[in-house]
C-alpha positions in Angstrom: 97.8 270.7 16.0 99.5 268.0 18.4 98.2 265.0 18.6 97.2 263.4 22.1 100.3 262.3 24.4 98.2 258.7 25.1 97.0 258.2 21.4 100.9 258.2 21.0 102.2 256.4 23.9 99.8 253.4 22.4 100.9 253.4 19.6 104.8 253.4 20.7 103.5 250.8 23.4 102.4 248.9 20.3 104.8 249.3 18.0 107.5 247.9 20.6 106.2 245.8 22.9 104.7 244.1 19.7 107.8 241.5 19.4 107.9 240.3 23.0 104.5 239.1 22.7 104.6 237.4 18.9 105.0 233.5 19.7 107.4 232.4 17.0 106.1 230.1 13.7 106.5 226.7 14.6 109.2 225.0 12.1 108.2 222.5 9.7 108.6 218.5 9.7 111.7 219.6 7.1 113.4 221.8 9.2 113.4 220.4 12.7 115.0 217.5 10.7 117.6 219.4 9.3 118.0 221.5 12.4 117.8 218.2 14.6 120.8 216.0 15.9 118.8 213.3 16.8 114.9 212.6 15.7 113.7 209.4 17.6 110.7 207.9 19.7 111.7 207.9 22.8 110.6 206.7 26.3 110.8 209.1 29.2 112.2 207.0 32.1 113.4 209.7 34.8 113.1 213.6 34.9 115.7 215.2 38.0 115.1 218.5 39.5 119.3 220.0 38.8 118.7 223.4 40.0 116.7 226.2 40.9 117.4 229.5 39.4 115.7 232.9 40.5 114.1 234.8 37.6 115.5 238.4 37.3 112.4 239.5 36.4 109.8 237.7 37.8 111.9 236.3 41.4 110.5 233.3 40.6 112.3 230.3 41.3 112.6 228.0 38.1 113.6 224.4 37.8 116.1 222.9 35.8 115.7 219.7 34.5 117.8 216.4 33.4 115.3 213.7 31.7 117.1 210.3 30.4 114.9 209.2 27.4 115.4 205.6 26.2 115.9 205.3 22.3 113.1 203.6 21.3 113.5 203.8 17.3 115.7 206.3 15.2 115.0 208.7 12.1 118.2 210.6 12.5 120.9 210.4 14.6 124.0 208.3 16.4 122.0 206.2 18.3 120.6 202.8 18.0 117.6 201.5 19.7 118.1 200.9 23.8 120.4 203.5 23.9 120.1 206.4 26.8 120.1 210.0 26.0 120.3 213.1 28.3 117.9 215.9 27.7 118.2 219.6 29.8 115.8 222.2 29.7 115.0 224.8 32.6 111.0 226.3 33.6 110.0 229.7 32.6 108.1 231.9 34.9 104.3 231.4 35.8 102.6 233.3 32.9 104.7 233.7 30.4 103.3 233.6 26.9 104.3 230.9 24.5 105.0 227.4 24.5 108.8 228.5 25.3 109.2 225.5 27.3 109.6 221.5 26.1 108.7 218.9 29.3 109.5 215.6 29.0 107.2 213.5 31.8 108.3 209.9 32.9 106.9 207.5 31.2 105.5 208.7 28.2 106.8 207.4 24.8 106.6 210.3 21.9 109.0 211.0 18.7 110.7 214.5 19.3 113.5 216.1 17.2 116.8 217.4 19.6 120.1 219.0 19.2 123.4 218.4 21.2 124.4 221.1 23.9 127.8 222.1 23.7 130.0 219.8 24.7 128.0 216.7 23.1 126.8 215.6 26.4 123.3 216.5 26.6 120.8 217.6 24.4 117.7 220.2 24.2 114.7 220.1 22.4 115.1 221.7 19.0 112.3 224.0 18.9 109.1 224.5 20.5 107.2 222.4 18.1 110.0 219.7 18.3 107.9 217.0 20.2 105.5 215.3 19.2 102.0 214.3 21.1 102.7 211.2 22.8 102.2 207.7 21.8 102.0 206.5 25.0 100.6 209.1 27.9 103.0 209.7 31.2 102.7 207.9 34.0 103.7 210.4 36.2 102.9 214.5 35.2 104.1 215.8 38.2 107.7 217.1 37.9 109.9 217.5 41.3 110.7 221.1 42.2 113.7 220.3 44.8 117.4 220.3 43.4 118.7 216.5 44.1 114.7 215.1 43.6 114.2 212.6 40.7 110.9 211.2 39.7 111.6 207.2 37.4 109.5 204.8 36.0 110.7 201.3 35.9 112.4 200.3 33.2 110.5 197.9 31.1 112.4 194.2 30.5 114.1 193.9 27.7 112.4 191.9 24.7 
């Protein structure tokens, strides 16, 4: 006896498409630490629209991004307090499961854990859990969607 060709095209269906759907365990406190370059509160104070990509699959056109965070305090890292980092990460397509992505908005102050890119220049979040809830909300949520467009805060005087 054969079984039914759609009970078994389910079940293959299942069986692979299984792993692009599963959203991957968050890391612990311990290991976005020790997988971390730099773990630090930080202030948001500019995020630039650097390109615009097309998605292969989707044709969506994605954003990349540039934030400059200001180093507010330090837990790990080369970096004192005042200092300027660079953080890159690019959009994913509209409906994508998964907190894949990691938005930095300007303004908000909140401690996230990062690694350097090649290079040493810039750095990316560490993992999808690698940043905290802020401390202190955004002032401005809206990220631009223009290559060349920058949306800033103004920098707070020094103390």
């Amino acid at each position: 006896m054969r079984p039914p060709i759609r009970l078994l095209s389910l079940i293959l269906f299942c069986v692979v498409a299984q792993p692009v759907f599963a959203i991957p365990a968050p890391m612990s406190e311990a290991e976005l630490v020790e997988k971390s370059d730099l773990v630090a509160l930080v202030r948001v104070l500019s995020v630039a629209c650097t390109s615009l990509t097309k998605d292969e699959q989707t044709g969506e056109g994605l954003p990349g991004y540039l934030a400059t965070l200001q180093i507010l305090e330090v837990k790990k890292g080369d970096v004192k307090p005042g200092d300027e980092v660079l953080v890159t990460w690019r959009e994913i397509p509209t409906g994508v499961l998964g907190p894949w992505v990691v938005r930095y908005c300007p303004g908000e102050e909140v401690w996230t854990h990062l690694g350097k890119r090649s290079g040493g220049v810039t750095y990316a979040t560490a993992w999808w859990n690698a940043k905290g809830q802020p401390i202190k909300p955004a002032q401005i949520t809206e990220l631009p969607t223009k290559v060349g467009e920058t949306v800033t805060i103004q920098k707070p005087p020094e103390p």
